[in-house]
C-alpha positions as CSV (number, residue, x, y, z in Angstrom):
1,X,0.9,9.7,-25.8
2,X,0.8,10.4,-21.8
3,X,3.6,10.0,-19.9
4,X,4.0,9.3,-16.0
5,X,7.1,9.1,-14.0
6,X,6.4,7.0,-11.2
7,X,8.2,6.6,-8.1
8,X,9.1,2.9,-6.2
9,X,8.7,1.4,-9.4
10,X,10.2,-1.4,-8.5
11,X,7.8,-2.3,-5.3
12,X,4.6,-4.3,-5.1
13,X,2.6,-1.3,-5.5
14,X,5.0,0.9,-8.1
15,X,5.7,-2.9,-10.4
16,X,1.8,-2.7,-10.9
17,X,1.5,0.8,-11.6
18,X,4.0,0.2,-14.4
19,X,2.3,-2.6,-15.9
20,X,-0.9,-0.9,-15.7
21,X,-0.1,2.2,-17.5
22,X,1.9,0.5,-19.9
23,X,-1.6,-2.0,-21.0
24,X,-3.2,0.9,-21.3
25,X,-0.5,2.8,-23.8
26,X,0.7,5.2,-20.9
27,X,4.5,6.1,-21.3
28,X,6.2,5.2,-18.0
29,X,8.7,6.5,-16.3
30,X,9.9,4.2,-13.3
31,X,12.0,5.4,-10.6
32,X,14.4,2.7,-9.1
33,X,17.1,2.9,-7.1
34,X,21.0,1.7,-8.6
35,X,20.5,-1.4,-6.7
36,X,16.8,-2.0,-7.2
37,X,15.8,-5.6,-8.0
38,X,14.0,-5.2,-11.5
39,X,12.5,-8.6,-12.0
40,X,9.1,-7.5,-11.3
41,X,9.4,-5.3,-14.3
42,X,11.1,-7.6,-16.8
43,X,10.1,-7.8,-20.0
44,X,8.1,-4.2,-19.5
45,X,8.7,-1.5,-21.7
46,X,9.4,1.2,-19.5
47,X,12.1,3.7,-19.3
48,X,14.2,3.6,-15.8
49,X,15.6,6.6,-14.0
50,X,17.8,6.0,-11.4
51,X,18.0,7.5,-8.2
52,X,17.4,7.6,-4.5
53,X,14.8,9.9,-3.2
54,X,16.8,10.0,0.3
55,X,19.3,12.8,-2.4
56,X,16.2,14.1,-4.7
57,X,18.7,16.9,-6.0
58,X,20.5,14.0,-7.6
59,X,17.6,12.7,-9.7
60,X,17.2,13.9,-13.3
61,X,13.9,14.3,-14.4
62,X,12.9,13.4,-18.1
63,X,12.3,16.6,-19.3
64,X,8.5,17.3,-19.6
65,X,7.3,15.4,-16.9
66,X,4.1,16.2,-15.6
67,X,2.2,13.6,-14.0
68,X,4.0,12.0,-11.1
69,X,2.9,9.4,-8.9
70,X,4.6,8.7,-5.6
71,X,3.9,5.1,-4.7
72,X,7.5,5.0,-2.9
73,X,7.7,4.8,0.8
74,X,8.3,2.6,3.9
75,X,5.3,0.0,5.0
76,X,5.7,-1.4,8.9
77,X,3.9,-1.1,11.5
78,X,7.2,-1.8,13.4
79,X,9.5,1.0,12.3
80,X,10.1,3.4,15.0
81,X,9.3,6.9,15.0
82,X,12.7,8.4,13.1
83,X,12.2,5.8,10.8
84,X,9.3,6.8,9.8
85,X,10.3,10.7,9.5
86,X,13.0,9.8,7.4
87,X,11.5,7.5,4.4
88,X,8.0,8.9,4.3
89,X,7.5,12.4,5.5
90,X,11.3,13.6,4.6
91,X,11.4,11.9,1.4
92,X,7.9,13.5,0.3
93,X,8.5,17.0,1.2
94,X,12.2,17.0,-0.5
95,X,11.2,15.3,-3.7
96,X,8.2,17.8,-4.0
97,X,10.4,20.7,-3.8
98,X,13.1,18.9,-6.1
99,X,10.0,19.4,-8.1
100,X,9.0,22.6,-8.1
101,X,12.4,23.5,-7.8
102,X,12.9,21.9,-11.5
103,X,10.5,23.8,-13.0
104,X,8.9,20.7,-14.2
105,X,5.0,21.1,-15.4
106,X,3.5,19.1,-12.8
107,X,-0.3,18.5,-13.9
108,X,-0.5,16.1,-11.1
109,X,1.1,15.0,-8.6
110,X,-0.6,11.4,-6.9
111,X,0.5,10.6,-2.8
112,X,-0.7,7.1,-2.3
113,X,-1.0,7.4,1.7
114,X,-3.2,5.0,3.7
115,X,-7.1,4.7,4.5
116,X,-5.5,4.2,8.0
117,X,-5.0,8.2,8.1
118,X,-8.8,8.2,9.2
119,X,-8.3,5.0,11.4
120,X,-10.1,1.6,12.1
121,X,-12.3,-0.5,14.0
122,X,-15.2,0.5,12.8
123,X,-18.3,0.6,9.8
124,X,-18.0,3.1,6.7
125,X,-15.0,5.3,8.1
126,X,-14.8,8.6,6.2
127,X,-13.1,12.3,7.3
128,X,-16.5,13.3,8.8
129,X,-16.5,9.8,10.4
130,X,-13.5,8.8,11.5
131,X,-12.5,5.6,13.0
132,X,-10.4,4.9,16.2
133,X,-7.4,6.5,16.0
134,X,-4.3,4.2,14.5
135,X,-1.7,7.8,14.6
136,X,0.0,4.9,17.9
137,X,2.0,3.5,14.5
138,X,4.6,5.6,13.6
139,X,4.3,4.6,9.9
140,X,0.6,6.6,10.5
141,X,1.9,9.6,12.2
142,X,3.6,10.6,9.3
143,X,1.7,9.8,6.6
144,X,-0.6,12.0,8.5
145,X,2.1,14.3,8.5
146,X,2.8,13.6,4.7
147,X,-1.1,14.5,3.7
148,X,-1.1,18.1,6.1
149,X,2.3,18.9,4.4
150,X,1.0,17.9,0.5
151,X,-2.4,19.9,1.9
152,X,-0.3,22.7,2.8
153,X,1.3,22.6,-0.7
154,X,-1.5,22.6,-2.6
155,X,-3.1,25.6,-0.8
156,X,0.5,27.7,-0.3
157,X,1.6,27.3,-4.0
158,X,-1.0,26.0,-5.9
159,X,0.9,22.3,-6.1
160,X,-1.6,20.1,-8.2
161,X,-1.5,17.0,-5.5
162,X,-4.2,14.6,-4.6
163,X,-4.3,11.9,-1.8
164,X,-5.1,8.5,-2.6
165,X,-6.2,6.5,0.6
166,X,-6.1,3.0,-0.2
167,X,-7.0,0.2,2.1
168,X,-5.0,-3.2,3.0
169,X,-3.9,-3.6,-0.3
170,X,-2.7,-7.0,-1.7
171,X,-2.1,-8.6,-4.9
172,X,0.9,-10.2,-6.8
173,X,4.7,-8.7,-6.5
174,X,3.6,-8.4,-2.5
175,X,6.6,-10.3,-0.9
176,X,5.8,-8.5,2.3
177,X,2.9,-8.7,3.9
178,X,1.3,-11.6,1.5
179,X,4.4,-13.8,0.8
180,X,4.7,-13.6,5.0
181,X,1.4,-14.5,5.5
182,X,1.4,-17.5,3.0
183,X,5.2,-18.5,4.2
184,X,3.1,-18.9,7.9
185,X,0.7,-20.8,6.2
186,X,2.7,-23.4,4.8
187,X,4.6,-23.7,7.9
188,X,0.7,-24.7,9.4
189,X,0.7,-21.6,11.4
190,X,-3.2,-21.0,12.1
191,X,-4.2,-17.2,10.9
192,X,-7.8,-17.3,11.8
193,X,-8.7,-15.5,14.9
194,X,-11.8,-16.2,16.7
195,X,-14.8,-16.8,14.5
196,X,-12.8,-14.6,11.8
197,X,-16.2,-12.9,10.2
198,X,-14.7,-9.6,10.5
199,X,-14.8,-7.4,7.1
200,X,-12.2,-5.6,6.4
201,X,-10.9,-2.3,3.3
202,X,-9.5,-4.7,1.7
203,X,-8.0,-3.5,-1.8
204,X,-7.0,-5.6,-4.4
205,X,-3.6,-4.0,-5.7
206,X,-5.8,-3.5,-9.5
207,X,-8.6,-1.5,-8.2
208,X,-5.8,0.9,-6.4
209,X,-3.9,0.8,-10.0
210,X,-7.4,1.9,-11.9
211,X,-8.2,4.7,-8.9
212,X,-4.5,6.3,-9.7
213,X,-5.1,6.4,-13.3
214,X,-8.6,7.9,-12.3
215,X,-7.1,10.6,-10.4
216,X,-4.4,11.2,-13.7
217,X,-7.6,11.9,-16.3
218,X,-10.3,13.3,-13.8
219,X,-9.9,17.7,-14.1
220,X,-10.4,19.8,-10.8
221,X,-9.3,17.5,-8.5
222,X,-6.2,18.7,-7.3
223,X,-5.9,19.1,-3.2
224,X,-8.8,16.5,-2.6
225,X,-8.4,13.0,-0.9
226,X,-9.9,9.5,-1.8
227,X,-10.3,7.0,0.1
228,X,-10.1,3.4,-2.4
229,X,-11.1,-0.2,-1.3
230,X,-13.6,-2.8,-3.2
231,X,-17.0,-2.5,-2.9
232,X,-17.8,-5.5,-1.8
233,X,-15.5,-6.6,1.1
234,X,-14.5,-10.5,2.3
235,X,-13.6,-11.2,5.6
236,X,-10.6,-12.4,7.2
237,X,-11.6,-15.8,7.1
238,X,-12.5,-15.8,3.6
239,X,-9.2,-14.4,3.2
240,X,-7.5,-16.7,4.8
241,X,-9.4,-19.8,4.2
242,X,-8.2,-18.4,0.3
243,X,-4.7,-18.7,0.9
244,X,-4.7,-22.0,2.9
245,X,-7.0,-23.7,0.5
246,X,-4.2,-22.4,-2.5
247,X,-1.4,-24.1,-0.9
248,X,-3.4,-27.4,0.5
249,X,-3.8,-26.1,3.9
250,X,-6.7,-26.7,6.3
251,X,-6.8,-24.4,10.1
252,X,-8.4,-27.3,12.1
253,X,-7.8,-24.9,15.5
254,X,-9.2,-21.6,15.3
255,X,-6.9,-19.1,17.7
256,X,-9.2,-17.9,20.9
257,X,-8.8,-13.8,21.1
258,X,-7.3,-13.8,24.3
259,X,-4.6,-16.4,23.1
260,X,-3.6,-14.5,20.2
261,X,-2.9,-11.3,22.2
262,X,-0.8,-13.5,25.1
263,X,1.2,-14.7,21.8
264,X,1.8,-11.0,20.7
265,X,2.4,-10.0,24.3
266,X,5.5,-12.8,24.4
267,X,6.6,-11.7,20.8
268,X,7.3,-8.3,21.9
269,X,9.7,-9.7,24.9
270,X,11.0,-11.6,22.9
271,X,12.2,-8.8,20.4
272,X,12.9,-6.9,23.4
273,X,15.4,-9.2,25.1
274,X,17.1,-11.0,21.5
275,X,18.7,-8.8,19.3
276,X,17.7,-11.1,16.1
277,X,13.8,-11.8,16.5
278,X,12.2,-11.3,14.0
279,X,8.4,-10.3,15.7
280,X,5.6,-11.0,13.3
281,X,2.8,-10.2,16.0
282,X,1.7,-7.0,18.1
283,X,-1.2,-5.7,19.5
284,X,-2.1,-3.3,16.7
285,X,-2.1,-7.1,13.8
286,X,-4.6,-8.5,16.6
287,X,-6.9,-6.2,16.4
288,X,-7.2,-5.5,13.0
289,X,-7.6,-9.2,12.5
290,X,-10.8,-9.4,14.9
291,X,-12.4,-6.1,15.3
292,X,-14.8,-4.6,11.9
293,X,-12.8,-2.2,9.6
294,X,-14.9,-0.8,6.7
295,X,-14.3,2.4,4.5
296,X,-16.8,4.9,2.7
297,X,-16.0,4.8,-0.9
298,X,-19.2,6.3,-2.5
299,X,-17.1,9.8,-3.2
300,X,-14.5,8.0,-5.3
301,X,-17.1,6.5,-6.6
302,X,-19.3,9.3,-7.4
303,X,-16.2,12.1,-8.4
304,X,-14.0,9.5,-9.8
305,X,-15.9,7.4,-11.4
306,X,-14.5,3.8,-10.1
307,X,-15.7,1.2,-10.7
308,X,-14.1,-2.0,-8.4
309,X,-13.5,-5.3,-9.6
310,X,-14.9,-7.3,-6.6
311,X,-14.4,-10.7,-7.6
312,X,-11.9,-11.3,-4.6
313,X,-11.8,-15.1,-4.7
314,X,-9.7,-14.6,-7.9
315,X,-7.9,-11.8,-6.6
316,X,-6.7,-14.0,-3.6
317,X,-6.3,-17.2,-6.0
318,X,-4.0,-14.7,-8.3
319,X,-1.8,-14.0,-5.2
320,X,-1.0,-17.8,-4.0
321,X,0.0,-18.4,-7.8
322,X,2.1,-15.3,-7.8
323,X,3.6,-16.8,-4.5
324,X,4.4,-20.4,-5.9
325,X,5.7,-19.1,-9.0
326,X,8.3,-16.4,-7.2
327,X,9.3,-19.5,-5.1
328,X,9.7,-21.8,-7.6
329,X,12.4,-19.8,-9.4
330,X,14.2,-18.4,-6.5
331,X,12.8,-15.0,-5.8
332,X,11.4,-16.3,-2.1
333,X,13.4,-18.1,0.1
């Protein structure tokens, strides 16, 4: 029986990995932290190992591990620059050598980094045809940095890594960006900007799961970089019309452009001048939310062999009952 060991277990991302590869008779290996809040993986038969990849010498590997997935990592586009270095570029590059160091068989190891890596704002973004640059966000400099450092690996010693580069994921255990967005949603908060008929990579949190496992079974891959969304891609408005509709909310105003980037412009003065503001707007959430931002998938497609599930009207009803359930028993305040 395979085996993985994967890391942020306990995250949106890492709590679906687990289930995943456990429905599909993978052993797992799930990487939490001491204080971790395991409640996404109750009930899952999975094997912790506890440690902090800020002190990867610390960890202890189950012996014979040889597929790794590294779903762990910081997700803001708010965290300054240092931030950044420390809990995704830092962490990466020591728990790699903590690796090698072990002596550990790696077969493969799996970065999930972002499709943002090759940018936005624009139609069927791939390397050769890259989008407008997003490396402003510090959270994209160094996953940048994270891919040229995994790249470097991989030609330098042979290390068996490959790149996943999913889109705006979402999906169930997302208490981030999709149990904000529906919290501003029940508060009547409208999320539509402008007409709102922009498309968008969007990546239901399943597809991403079956492109890892993809990546785990698929020979000669090793140094190469995908880039994962569904094929067929809603808009924001779809999106958001989902999530209103799930919790018995109607946008009757729809947000003019200009407004929304005043309101962004007065959130970051906000945060500037009071030490506890929380800022949920800034230029860079605008403009993804009303400019086109579509990715090239037909390599993962063609090398991987993924196939998307693209029925995103249950994908978004799956993530408002995820959200209702999590409140109802506590987990959401």
């Amino acid at each position: 029986m395979s085996r993985v060991l994967i890391t942020g277990a306990n995250g949106f991302i890492g709590s679906n990995l687990c289930r995943w590869f456990r429905d599909r008779g993978w052993e797992v290996d799930a990487l939490v932290r001491e204080s971790s809040d395991l409640h996404f993986l109750a009930g899952l038969d999975v094997r912790f190992i506890k440690g902090d990849l800020r002190f990867p010498e610390k960890i202890d590997l189950p012996a014979g591990t040889t597929d790794v997935i590294h779903a762990a990592a910081l997700v803001s586009d708010f965290a300054e620059d240092e931030e950044c270095a420390r809990n995704i570029f830092d962490t990466t590059r020591n728990f790699v050598r903590k690796l090698r160091d072990s002596g550990a068989p790696i077969r493969r190891f799996v970065y999930i980094s972002t499709a943002l890596t090759l940018g936005f704002g624009r139609r069927d973004i791939a390397e050769e045809r890259p989008g407008r640059s997003a490396a402003f966000l510090p959270y994209v400099r160094h996953k940048i940095r994270t891919e040229n450092e995994l790249r470097d690996q991989h030609a330098g010693r042979g290390f068996p890594a490959v790149i996943l580069r999913p889109g705006d994921v979402f999906g169930p255990n997302d208490r981030v960006t999709c149990a904000n967005i529906l919290r501003g949603c029940e508060r009547g908060a409208p999320l539509i900007v402008g007409h709102g008929r922009w498309r968008f990579g969007y990546c239901h949190v399943g597809n991403l799961c079956q492109a890892v496992e993809l990546t785990l079974v698929k020979e000669g891959i090793e140094g190469k970089s995908y880039t994962v969304t569904n094929d067929t891609l809603p808009t924001w408005r779809d999106f958001f019309k989902a999530l209103q509709k799930g919790l018995g909310k109607k946008q009757r105003i729809y947000v003019p452009i200009r407004l929304a980037y005043v309101a962004s412009g007065v959130s970051g003065l906000l945060a500037a001048i009071l030490p506890h503001f929380e800022r949920e707007l800034n230029y860079y959430r605008i403009k993804r939310i009303t400019t086109e931002t579509t990715y090239d998938i037909s390599r993962t497609v063609d090398e991987l062999g993924y196939k998307p599930d693209d029925d995103f009207e249950r994908q978004f009803a799956e993530v408002v009952e995820w959200y209702l359930k999590e409140r109802r028993n506590g987990y959401l305040a």
